[in-house]
C-alpha positions as CSV (number, residue, x, y, z in Angstrom):
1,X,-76.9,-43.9,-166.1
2,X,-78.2,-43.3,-169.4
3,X,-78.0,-39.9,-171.3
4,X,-79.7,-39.1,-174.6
5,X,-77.9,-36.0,-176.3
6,X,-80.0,-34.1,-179.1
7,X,-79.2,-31.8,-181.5
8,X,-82.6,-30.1,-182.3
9,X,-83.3,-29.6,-186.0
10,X,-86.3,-29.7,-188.4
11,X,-84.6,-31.3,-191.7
12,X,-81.8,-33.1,-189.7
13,X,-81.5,-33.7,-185.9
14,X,-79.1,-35.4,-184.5
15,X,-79.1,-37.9,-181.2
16,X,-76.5,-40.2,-179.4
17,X,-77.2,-42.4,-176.1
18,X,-74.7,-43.2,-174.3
19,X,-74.5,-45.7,-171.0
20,X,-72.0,-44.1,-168.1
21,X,-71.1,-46.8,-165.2
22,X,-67.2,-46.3,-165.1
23,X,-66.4,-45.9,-168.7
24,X,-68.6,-44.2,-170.9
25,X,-70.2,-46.6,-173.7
26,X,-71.9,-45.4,-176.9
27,X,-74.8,-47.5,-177.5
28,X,-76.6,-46.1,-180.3
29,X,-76.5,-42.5,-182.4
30,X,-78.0,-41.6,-185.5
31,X,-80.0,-38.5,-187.6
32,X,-83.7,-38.9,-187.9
33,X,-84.6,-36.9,-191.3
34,X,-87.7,-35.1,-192.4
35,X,-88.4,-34.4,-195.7
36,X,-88.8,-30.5,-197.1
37,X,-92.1,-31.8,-199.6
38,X,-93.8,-32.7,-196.1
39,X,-96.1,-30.4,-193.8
40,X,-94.7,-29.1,-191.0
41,X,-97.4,-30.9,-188.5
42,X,-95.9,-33.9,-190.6
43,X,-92.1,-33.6,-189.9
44,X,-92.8,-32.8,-186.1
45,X,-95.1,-35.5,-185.9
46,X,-92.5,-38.0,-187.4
47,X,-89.6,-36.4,-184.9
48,X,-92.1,-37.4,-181.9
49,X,-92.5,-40.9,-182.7
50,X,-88.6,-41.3,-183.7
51,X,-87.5,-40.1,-180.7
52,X,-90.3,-41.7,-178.3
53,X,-89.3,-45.0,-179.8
54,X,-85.7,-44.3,-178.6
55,X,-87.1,-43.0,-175.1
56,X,-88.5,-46.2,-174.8
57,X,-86.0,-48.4,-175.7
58,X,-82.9,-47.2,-173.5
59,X,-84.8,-45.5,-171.0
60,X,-82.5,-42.5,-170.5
61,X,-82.6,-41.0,-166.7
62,X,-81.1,-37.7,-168.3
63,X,-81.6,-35.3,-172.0
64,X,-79.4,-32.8,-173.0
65,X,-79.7,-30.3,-175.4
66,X,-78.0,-27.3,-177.0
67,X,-78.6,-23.7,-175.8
68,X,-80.7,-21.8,-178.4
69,X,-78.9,-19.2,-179.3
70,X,-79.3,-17.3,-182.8
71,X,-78.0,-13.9,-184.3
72,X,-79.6,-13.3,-187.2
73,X,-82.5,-15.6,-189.0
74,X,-85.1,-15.8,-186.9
75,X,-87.4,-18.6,-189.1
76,X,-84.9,-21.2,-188.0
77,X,-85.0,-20.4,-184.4
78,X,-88.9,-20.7,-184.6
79,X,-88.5,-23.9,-186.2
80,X,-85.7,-24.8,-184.0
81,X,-88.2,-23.7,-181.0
82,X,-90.9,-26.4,-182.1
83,X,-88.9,-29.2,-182.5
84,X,-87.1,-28.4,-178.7
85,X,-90.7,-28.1,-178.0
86,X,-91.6,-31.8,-178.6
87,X,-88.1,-32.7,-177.2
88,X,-89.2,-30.9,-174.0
89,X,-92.3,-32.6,-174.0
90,X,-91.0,-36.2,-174.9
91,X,-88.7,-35.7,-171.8
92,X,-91.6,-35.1,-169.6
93,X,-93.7,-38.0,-171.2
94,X,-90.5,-40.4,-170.7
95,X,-89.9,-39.0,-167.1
96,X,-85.7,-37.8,-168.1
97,X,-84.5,-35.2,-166.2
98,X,-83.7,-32.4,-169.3
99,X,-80.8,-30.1,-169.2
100,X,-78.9,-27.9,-171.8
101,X,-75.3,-26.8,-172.3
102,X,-73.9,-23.7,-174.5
103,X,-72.3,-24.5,-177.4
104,X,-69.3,-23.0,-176.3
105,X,-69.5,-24.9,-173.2
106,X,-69.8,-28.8,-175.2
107,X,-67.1,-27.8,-177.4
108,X,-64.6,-26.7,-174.5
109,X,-65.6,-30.3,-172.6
110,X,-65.6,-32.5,-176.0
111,X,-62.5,-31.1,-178.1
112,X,-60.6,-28.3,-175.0
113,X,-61.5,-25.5,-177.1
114,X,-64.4,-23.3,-177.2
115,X,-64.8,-22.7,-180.8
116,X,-63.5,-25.9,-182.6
117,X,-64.7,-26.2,-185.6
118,X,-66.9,-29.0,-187.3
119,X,-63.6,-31.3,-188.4
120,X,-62.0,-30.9,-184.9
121,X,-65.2,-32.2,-183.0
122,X,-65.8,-35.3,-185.6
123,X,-61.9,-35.6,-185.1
124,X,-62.2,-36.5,-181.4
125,X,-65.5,-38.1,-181.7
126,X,-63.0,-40.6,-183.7
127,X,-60.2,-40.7,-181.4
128,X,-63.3,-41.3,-177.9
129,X,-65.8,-43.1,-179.9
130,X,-63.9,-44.9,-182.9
131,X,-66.5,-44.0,-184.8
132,X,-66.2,-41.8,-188.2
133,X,-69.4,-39.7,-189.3
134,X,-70.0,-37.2,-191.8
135,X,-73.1,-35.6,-190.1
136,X,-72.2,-32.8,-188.1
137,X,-76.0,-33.0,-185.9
138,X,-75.1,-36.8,-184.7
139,X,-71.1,-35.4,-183.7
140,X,-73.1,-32.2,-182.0
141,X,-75.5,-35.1,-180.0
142,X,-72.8,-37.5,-179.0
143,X,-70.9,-34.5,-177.6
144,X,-73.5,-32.8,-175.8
145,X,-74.1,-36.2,-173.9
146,X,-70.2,-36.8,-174.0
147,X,-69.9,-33.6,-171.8
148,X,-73.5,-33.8,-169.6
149,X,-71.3,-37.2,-168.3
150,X,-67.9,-35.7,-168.3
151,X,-68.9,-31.8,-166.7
152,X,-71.2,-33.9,-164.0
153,X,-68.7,-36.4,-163.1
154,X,-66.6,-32.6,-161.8
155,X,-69.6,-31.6,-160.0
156,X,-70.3,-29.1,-162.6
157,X,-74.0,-27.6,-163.0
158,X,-75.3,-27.1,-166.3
159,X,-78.8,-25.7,-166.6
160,X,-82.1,-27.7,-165.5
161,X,-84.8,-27.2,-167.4
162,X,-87.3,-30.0,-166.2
């Protein structure tokens, strides 16, 4: 099974795929940047081709995504809405079945404790992954599919949304 974890954001998202037979493989992660000096048409445009390219080259039965969940500015969860939007829409496109996990939920699964903070979840992405990244969107992807794989191997339901 492949599962493409995305961490929805205008300037910076963040993605990870990783392969699950018995062990789980990392097999490619990144963030896909849009520039500020662009239209917005522009930098949601360049999202949908970035991330249909990476549709179409692993082929991922399963997407998950974070939760929106904001408290106070309500421009970046508008913004954050279009580019889930096109990740919603990509998923249908690419026939992957979409799902999304709570925050709170990824960092209990990834680190064992519901509000880690950005050094502890890098931290284990280093210790499961070997890996060491500055960029907290690509740590936020590569746990979010980290814990689709981990909470469904338990049975656990996370929330369908295709």
């Amino acid at each position: 099974m492949y599962v493409f974890g995305i961490d929805p954001g205008l300037s910076n998202l963040g993605y990870a795929v990783l392969k699950y037979e018995r062990e789980i493989e990392l097999l490619d992660y990144g963030l896909i940047e849009t520039s500020k000096e662009n239209i917005e048409g522009e930098r949601l445009n360049t999202l949908f081709n970035e991330l249909d390219n990476i549709y179409k080259k692993y082929k991922p039965e399963i997407t998950v995504i974070e939760k929106l969940f904001f408290k106070k500015n309500v421009k970046t969860a508008i913004k954050i809405g279009e580019v889930r939007g096109v990740i919603i829409l990509l998923s249908y496109i690419n026939k992957s079945k979409l799902f999304e996990l709570s925050p709170s939920s990824v960092k209990i699964n990834f680190t064992g404790y519901g509000k880690s903070n950005k050094e502890n979840m890098k931290k284990m992405a280093k210790i499961l992954y070997n890996i060491d990244l500055d960029e907290d969107d690509t740590v936020d992807a590569i746990a979010l599919a980290t814990s689709f794989i981990n909470l469904n191997s338990f049975n656990i339901k996370s929330d369908i949304l295709s």
